[in-house]
NUNUGU-765713 format. One record per residue (C-alpha): chain; x, y, z; residue in three letters; residue number from 1. Coordinates in Angstrom, 3 decimals. Example, Ala and Ser with C-alpha at 12.3 -4.5 7.8 and 13.67 -1.06 7.14 Angstrom:
BEGIN
+---+----------+----------+----------+-----+-----+
: c :       px :       py :       pz :   r :   k :
+---+----------+----------+----------+-----+-----+
: A :   12.300 :   -4.500 :    7.800 : Ala :   1 :
: A :   13.670 :   -1.060 :    7.140 : Ser :   2 :
+---+----------+----------+----------+-----+-----+
//
This chain:
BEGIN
+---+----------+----------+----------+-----+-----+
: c :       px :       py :       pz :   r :   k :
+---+----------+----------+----------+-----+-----+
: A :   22.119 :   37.257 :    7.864 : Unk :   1 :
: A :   19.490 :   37.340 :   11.029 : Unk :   2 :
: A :   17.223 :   34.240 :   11.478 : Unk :   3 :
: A :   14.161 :   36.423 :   10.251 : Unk :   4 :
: A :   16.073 :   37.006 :    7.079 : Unk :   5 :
: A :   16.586 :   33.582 :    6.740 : Unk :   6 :
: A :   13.491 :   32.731 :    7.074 : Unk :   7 :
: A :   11.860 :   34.701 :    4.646 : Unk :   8 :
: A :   15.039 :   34.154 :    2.072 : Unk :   9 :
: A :   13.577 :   29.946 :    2.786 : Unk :  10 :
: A :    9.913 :   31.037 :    2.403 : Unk :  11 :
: A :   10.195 :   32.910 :   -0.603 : Unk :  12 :
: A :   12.430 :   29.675 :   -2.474 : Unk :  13 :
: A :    9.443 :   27.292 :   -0.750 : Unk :  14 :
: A :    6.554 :   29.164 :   -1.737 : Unk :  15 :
: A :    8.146 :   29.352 :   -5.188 : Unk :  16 :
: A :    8.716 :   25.894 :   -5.930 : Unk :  17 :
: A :    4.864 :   25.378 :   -4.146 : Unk :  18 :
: A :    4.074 :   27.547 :   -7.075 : Unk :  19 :
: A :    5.610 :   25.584 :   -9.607 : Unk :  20 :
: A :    3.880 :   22.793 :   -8.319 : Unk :  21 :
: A :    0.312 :   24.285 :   -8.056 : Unk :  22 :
: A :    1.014 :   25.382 :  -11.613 : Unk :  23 :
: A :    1.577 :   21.532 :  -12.579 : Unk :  24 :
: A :   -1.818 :   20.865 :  -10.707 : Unk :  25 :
: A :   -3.594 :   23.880 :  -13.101 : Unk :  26 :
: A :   -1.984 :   21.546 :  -16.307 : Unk :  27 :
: A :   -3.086 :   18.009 :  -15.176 : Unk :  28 :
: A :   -6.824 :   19.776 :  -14.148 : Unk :  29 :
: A :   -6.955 :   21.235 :  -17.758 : Unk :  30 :
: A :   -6.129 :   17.687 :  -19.145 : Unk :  31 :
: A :   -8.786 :   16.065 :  -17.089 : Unk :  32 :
: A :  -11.258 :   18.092 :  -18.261 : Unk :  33 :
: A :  -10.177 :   17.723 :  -22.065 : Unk :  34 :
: A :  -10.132 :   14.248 :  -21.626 : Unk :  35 :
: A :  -13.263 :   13.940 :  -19.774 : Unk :  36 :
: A :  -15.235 :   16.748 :  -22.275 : Unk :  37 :
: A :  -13.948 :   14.632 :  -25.191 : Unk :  38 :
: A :  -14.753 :   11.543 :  -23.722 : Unk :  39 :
: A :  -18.285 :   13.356 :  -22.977 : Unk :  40 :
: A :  -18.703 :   14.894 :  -26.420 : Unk :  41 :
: A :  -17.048 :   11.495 :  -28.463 : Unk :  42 :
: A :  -13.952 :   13.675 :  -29.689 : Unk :  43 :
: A :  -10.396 :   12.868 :  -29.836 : Unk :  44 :
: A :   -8.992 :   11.836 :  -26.426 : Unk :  45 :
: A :   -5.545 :   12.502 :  -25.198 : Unk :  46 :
: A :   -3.082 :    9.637 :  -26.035 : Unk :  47 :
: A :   -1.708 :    8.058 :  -22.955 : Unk :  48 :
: A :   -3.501 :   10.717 :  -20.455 : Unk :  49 :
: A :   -2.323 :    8.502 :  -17.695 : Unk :  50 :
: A :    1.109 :    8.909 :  -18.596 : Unk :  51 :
: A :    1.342 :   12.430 :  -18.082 : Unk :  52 :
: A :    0.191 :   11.769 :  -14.361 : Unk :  53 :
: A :    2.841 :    9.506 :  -14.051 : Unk :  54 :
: A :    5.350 :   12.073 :  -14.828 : Unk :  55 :
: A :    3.405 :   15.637 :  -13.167 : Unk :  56 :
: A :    1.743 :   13.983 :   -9.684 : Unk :  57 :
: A :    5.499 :   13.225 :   -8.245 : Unk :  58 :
: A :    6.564 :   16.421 :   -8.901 : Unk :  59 :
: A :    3.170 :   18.070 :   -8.244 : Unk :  60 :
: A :    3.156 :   16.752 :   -4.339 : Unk :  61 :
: A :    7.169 :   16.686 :   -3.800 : Unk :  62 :
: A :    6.673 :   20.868 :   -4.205 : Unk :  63 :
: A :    4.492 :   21.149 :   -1.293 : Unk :  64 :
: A :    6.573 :   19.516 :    0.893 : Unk :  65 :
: A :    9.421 :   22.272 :    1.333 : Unk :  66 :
: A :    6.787 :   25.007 :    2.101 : Unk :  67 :
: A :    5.304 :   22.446 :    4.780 : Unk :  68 :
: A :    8.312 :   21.612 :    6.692 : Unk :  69 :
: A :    9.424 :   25.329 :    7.097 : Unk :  70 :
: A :    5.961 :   26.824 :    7.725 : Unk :  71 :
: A :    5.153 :   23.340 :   10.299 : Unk :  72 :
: A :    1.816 :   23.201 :    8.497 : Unk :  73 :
: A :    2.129 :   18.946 :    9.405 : Unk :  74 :
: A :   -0.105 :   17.356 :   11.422 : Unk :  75 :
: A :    1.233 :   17.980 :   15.437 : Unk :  76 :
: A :   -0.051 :   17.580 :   18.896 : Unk :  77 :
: A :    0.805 :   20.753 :   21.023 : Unk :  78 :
: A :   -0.758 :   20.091 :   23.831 : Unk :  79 :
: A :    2.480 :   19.150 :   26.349 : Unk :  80 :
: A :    4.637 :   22.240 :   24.914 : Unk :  81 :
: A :    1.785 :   24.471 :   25.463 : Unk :  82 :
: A :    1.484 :   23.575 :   28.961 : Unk :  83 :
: A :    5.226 :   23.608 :   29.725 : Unk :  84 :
: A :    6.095 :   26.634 :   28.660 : Unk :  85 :
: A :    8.159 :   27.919 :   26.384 : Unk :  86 :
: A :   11.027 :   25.574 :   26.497 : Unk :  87 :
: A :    9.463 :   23.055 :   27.234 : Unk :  88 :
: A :    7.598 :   23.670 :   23.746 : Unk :  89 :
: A :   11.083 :   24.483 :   22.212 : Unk :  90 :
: A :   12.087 :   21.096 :   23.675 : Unk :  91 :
: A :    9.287 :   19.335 :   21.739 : Unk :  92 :
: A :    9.777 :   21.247 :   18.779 : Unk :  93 :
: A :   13.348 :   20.188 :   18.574 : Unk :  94 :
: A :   12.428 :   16.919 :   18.938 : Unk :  95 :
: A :   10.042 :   16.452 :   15.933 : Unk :  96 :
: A :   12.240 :   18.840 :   14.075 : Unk :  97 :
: A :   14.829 :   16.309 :   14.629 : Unk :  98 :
: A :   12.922 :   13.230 :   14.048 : Unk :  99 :
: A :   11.228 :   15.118 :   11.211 : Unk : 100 :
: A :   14.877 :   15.931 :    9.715 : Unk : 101 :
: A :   16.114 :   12.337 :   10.096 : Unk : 102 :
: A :   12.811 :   11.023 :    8.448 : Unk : 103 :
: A :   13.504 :   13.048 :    5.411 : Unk : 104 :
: A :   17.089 :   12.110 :    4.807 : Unk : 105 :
: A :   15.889 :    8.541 :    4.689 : Unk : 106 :
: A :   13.501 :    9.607 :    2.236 : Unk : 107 :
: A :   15.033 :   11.451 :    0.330 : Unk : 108 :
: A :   17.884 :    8.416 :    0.381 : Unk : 109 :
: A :   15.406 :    6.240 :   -1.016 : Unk : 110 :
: A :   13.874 :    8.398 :   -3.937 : Unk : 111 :
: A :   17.865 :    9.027 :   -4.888 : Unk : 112 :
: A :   18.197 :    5.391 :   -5.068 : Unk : 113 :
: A :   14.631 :    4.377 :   -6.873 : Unk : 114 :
: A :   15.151 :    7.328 :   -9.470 : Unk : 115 :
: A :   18.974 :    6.098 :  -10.058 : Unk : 116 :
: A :   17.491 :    2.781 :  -10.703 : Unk : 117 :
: A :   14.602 :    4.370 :  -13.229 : Unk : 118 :
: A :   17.789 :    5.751 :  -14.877 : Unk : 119 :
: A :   19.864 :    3.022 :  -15.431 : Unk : 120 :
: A :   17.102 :    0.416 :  -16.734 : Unk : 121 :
: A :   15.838 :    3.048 :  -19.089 : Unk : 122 :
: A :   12.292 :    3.264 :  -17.551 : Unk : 123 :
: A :    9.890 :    4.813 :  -19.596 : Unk : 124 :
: A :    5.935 :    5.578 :  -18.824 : Unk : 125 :
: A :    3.917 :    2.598 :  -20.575 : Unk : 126 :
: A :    1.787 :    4.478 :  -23.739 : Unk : 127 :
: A :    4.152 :    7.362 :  -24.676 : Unk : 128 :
: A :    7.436 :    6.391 :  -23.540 : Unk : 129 :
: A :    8.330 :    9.364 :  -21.866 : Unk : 130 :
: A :   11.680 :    8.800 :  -19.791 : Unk : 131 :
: A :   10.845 :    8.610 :  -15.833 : Unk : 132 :
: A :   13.820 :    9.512 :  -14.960 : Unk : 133 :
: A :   14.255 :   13.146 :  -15.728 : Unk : 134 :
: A :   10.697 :   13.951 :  -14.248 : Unk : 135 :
: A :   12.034 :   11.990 :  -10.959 : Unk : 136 :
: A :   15.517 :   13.771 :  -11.089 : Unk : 137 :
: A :   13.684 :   17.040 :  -10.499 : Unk : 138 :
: A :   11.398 :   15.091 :   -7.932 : Unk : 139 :
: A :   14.806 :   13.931 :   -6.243 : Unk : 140 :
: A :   15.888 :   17.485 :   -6.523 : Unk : 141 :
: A :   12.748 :   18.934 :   -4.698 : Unk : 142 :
: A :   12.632 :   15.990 :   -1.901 : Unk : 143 :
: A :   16.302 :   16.465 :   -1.452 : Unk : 144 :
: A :   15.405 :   20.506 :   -0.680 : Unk : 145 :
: A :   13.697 :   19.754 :    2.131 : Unk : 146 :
: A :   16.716 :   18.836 :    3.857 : Unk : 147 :
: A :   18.404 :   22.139 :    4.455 : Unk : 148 :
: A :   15.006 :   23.764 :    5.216 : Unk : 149 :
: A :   14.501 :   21.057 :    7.687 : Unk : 150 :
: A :   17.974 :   21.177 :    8.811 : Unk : 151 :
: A :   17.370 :   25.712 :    9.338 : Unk : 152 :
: A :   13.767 :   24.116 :   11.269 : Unk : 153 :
: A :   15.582 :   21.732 :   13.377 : Unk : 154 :
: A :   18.717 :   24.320 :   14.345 : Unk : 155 :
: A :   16.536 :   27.118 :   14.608 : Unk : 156 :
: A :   14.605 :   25.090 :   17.632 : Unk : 157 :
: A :   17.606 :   24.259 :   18.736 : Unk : 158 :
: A :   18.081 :   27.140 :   19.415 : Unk : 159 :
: A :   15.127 :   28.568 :   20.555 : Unk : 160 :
: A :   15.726 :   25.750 :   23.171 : Unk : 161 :
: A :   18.490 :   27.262 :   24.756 : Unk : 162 :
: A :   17.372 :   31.086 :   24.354 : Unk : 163 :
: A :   13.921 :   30.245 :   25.421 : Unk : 164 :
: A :   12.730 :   32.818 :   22.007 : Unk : 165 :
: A :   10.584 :   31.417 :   19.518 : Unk : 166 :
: A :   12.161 :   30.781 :   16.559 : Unk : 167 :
: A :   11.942 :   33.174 :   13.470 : Unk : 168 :
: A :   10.359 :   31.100 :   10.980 : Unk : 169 :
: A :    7.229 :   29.897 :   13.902 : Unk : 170 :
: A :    5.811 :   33.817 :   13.062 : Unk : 171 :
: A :    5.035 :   32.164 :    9.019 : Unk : 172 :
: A :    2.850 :   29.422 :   10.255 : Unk : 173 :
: A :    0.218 :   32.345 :   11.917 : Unk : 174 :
: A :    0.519 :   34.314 :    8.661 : Unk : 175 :
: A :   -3.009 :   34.839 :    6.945 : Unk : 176 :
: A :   -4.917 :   33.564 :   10.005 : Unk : 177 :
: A :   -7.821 :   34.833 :   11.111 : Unk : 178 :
: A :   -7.675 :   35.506 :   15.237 : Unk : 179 :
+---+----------+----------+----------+-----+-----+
//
């Protein structure tokens, strides 16, 4: 498989599971505005509403982060790369890629251990008792995807660095802009 169909195979699965995610955001916008309305009108409210926060928000943000790391929609000073050339800006690339990648797996180290620890106490959510730690598993799970897609960013610069090419994936961060 090329890097370009790599890349889009990645940015398809990303954009997916940002889709998931943005649906999750649709569903806790709909129960705010229940739960505000019925607060508004005196009707009914939804029984621990802050609950289902608890449980959606993790997941909700967790699915952006994929899609970020492959399209390098983070915050990032260009400034030396640009000026270097393009190896030099492959060399910089690498770099955060790489300190980017390592960040992650520490992350993603310590939301395997917290949700573990959600699992074996039993941890619930404080109204409803919903179980935290299926909703966290599939936060894990989503975290712990940004690993190989950093791990394709990271490689990919890599080598970019050594052909002096942009990498495949750097053409999805200019797609939909406006010149």
């Amino acid at each position: 498989m090329t890097g370009s169909a790599v890349a889009l195979r990645l940015d398809r699965i990303t954009q997916s599971v940002a889709l998931v995610g943005f649906c999750g955001l649709v569903v806790m916008a709909l129960l705010i505005f229940y739960d505000g309305t019925a607060r508004y009108l005196n009707a009914p409210r939804i029984s621990g509403f802050s609950d289902y926060g608890e449980v959606i928000f993790p997941l909700v943000i967790a699915s952006c982060f994929p899609a970020g790391l492959l399209r390098q929609t983070n915050v990032t000073v260009r400034v030396m790369g640009k000026l270097g050339g393009a190896r030099v800006n492959a060399f910089f690339e690498f770099l955060a890629a790489l300190v980017t990648l390592v960040f992650f797996a520490i992350l993603v180290w310590q939301f395997f251990e917290l949700t573990a620890k959600y699992a074996s106490a039993g941890r619930t959510t404080r109204t409803i008792d919903v179980p935290l730690a299926p909703w966290w598993w599939g936060t894990t799970a989503i975290m712990a995807l940004c690993l190989p897609v950093q791990v394709y960013v990271t490689l990919a610069w890599g080598k970019a660095l050594i052909t002096g090419t942009p990498p495949a994936h750097d053409n999805l961060r200019h797609e939909g802009e406006v010149a």
